[in-house]
C-alpha positions in Angstrom: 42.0 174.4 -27.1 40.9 170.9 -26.1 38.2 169.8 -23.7 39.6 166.5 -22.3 36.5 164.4 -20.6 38.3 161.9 -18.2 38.7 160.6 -15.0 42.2 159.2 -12.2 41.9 155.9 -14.2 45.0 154.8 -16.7 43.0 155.4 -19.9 42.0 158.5 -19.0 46.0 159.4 -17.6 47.3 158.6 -20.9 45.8 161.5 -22.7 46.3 163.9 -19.7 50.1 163.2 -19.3 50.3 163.1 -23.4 48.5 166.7 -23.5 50.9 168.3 -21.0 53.9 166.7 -23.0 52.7 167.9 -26.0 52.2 171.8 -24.3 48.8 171.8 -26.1 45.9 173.7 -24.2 43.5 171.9 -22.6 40.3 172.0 -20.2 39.8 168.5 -18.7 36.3 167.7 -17.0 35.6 165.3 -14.7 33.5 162.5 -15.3 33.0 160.1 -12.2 32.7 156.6 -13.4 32.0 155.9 -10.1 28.7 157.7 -10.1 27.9 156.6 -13.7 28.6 159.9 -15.4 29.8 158.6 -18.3 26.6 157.2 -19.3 25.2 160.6 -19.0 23.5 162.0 -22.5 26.0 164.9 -22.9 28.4 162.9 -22.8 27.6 160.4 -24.9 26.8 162.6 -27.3 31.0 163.2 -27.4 31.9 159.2 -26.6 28.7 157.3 -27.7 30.7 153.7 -26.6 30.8 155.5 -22.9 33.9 155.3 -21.9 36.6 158.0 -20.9 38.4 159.6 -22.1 37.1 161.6 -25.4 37.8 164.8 -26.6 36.6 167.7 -28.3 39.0 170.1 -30.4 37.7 173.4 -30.4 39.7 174.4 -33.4 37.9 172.1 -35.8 35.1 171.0 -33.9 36.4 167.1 -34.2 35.4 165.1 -31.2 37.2 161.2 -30.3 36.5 158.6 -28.2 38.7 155.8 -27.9 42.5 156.6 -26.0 44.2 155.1 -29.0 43.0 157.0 -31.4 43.1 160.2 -29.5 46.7 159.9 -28.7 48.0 159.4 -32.5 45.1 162.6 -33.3 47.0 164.8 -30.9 50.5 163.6 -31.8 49.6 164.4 -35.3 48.6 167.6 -34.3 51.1 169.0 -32.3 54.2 166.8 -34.7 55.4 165.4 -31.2 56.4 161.7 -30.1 55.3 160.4 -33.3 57.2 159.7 -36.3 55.7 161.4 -39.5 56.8 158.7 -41.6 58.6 155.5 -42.0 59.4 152.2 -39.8 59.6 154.0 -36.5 56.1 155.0 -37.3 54.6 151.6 -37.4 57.1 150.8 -35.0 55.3 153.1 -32.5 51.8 151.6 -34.0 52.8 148.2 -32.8 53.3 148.9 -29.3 50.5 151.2 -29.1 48.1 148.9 -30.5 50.3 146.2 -28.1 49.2 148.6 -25.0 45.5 148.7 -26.4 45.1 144.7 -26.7 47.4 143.2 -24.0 47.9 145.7 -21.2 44.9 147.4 -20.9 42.2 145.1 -21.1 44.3 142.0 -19.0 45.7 144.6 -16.4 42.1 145.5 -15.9 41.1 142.3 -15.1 43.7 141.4 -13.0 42.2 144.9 -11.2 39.0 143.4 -11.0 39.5 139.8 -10.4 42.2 140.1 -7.9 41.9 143.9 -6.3 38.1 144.3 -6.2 36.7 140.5 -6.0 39.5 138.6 -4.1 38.9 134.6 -3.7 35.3 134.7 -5.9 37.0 133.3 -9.1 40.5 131.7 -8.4 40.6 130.3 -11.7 40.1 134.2 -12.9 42.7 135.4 -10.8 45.0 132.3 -12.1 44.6 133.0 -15.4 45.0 136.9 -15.5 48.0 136.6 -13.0 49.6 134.6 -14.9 48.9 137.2 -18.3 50.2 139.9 -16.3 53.8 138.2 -15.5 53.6 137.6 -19.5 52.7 141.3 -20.5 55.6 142.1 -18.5 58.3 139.8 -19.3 57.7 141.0 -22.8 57.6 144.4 -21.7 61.1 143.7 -19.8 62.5 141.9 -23.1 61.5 144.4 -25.4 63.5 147.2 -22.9 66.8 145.3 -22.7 69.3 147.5 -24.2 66.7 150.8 -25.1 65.6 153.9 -23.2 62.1 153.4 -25.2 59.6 150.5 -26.3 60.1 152.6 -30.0 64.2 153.6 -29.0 62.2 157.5 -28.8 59.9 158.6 -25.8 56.4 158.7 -27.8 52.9 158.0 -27.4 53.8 154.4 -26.9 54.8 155.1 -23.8 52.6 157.7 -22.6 50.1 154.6 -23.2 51.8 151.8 -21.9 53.3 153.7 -18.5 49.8 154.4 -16.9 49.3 150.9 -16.9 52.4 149.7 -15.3 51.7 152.7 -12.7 49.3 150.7 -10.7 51.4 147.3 -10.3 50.8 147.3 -6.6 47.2 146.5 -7.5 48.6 143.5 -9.9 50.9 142.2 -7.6 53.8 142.5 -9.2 57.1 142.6 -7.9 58.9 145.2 -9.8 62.1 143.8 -9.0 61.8 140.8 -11.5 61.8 143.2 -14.4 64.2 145.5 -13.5 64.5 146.7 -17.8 60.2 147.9 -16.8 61.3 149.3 -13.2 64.3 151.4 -15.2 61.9 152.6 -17.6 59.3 153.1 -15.4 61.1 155.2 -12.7 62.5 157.5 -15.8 58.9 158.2 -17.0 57.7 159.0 -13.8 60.2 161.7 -13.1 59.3 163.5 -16.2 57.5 167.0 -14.8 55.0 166.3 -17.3 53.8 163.1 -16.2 53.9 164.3 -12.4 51.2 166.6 -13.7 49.2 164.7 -16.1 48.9 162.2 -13.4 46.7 164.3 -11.4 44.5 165.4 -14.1 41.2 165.2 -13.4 42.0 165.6 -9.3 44.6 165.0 -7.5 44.6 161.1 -6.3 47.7 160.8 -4.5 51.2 160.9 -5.6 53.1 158.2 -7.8 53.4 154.8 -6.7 57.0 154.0 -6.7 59.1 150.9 -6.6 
């Protein structure tokens, strides 16, 4: 059994829709970044850096912070979506790590910049914009001619898809990257990711394109 700390935010979505691929047990709890739980002590004491998600594996005791790292613990695990060996190992690496250093912390400042604080720092909004189109036309390269960003469905994508999920809040037209839109509609019809979505609570259903 795991206890999944997280909250209806894409880092915290990528280990609940992994999880419910993967058929491993799992309690999720609820921390509301909103109302600063995650800087509560009890939680820290699972994810000192406090941040969601973390987790704590009852069968060993093992608790994680940091998605990343959670999602290759659990694919290890369970001997799902990840390769044990080989290039398409390190192939799935690369675009998880890609997810953990490009999508995730840009996307979240296009959130910020241009969702939460329109017009108080154009240059901001400019700049992170113009990342986002990037992050996706690599995205949309790298999906020419494959189902997958690692040919298999993995953890890459489990990481990677939560992001893309809120591209109403970037801006983006989903129509210039038809490869991502493909991909992305595919993903989100998996009955796994329907349910992982809404894991802490159910914030309304899948934006779609």
């Amino acid at each position: 059994m795991i206890d999944l700390y997280t909250w209806t935010t894409p880092n915290g979505r990528k280990v609940s829709i992994a999880l419910e691929e993967m058929g491993l047990p799992y309690t999720a709890h609820a921390v509301d970044i909103g109302k600063d739980e995650q800087f509560k002590p009890e939680f820290l004491k699972v994810a000192p850096n406090n941040r969601i998600p973390a987790i704590v594996d009852r069968d060993n005791g093992l608790s994680l912070m940091e998605s990343g790292a959670i999602m290759i613990y659990l694919a290890d695990k369970c001997g799902k979506f990840l390769p044990k060996s080989g290039a398409a190992r390190y192939r799935t690496f690369e675009w998880l790590m890609w997810q953990m250093g490009g999508p995730g912390p840009m996307l979240g400042q296009v959130h910020h910049f241009v969702k939460y604080n329109p017009g108080k720092a154009p240059y901001a909004e400019e700049r992170y914009l113009k990342e986002a189109h990037r992050l996706y036309g690599v995205l949309d390269r790298r999906l020419d001619g494959r189902d997958f960003v690692a040919d298999e469905y993995s953890i890459a994508d489990m990481a990677i898809w939560p992001w893309i999920s809120r591209f109403e809040w970037q801006t983006i037209d989903m129509a210039k990257y038809p490869n991502v839109k493909r991909w992305y509609l595919a993903i989100a019809a998996r009955p796994a990711v329907r349910k992982g979505y809404k894991v802490p609570k159910d914030a309304g259903e899948i934006p779609l394109p």
